[in-house]
N, C-alpha and C positions, 0 to 999 in steps of 0.2 A: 722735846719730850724727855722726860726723868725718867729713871728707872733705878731703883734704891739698890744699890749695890754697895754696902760701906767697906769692904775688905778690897783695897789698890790690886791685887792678886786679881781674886775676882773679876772686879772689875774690866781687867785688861783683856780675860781670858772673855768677856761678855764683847763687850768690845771688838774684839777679832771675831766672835762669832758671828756679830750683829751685821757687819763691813759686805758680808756677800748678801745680804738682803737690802742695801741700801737703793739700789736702782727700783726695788717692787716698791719701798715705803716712796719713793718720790712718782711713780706713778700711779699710785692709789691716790697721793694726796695734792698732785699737780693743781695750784690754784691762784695762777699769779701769769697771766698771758701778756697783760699791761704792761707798760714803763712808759711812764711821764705821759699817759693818757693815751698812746696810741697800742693798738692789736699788733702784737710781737710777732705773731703766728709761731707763738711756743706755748706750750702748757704750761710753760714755769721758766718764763723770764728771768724769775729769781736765781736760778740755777747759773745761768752763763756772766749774768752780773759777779756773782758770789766769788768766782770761776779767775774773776777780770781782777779783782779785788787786790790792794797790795799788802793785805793779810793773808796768813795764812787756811787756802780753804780747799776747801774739796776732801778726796779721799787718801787716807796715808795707808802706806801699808802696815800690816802686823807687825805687833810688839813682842819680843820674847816673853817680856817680864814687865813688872810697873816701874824696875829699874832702867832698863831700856827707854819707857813712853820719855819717864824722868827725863834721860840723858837729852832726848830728843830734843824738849821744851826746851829744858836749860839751854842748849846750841844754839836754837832758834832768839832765845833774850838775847845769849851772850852776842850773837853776830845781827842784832840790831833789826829781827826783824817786826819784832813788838813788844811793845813795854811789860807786858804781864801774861800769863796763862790765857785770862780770857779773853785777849785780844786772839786768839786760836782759834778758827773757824769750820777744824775739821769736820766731816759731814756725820763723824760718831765719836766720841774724847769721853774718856774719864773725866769728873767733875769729884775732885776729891774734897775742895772744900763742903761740900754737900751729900758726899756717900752715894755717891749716882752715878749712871752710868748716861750723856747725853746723846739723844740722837736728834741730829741738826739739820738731815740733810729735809724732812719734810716742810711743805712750805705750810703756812698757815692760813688756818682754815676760819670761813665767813658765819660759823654757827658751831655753837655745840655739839650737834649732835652729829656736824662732818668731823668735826676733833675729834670726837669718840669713836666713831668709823676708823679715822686714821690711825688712831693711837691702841685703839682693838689689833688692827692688821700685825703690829708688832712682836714676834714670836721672843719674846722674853725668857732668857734659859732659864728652866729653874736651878739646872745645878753648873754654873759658868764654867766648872771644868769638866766636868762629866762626861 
């Protein structure tokens, strides 16, 4: 899910807010038991795969600034651990080429109207630094 935030500032300050609600957005929107046909006996499979992944995933800690996220990334290209930004799997990132702020860690949902439940649940700040 998007969340238009065009100012990197902003964004980062949304971002860090967002980081302590990620475990509620993946249990409202747990929808993923399966892997390769058999019952995981997890609500979201997808989670621990993500998890295993040799991208970068999960959750990072708080950024001071969007000069920090920056430095961050950049470390992560320069010591080889994926070719570009959006090979980045973090479970909430700035998305500066699109003025948004991403939240990645919700799985995806079988209908509309569970997306809209889920993507409802999202307490979106209105003022990211406020």
């Amino acid at each position: 899910m998007h969340v238009g935030i065009p100012h990197p500032e902003d964004a980062i300050r949304a971002a860090n807010r967002l980081r302590s609600h990620l475990p509620l957005f993946l249990a409202l929107s747990a929808d993923s038991p399966f892997w390769q046909g058999r019952d995981t006996g997890l609500a979201s499979a997808r989670t621990p795969l993500f998890q295993a992944s040799s991208r970068a995933s999960g959750s990072r800690g708080r950024f001071a600034d969007y000069a920090d996220y920056a430095g961050a990334v950049d470390l992560l290209i320069a010591c080889e651990a994926f070719p570009e930004p959006t090979f980045l799997w973090w479970d909430v990132r700035p998305q500066p080429r699109f003025g948004t702020v991403e939240v990645r860690v919700m799985d995806a949902q079988i209908g509309v109207e569970r997306q809209r439940g889920a993507g409802g649940a999202c307490p979106v700040p209105r003022e990211a630094g406020g």
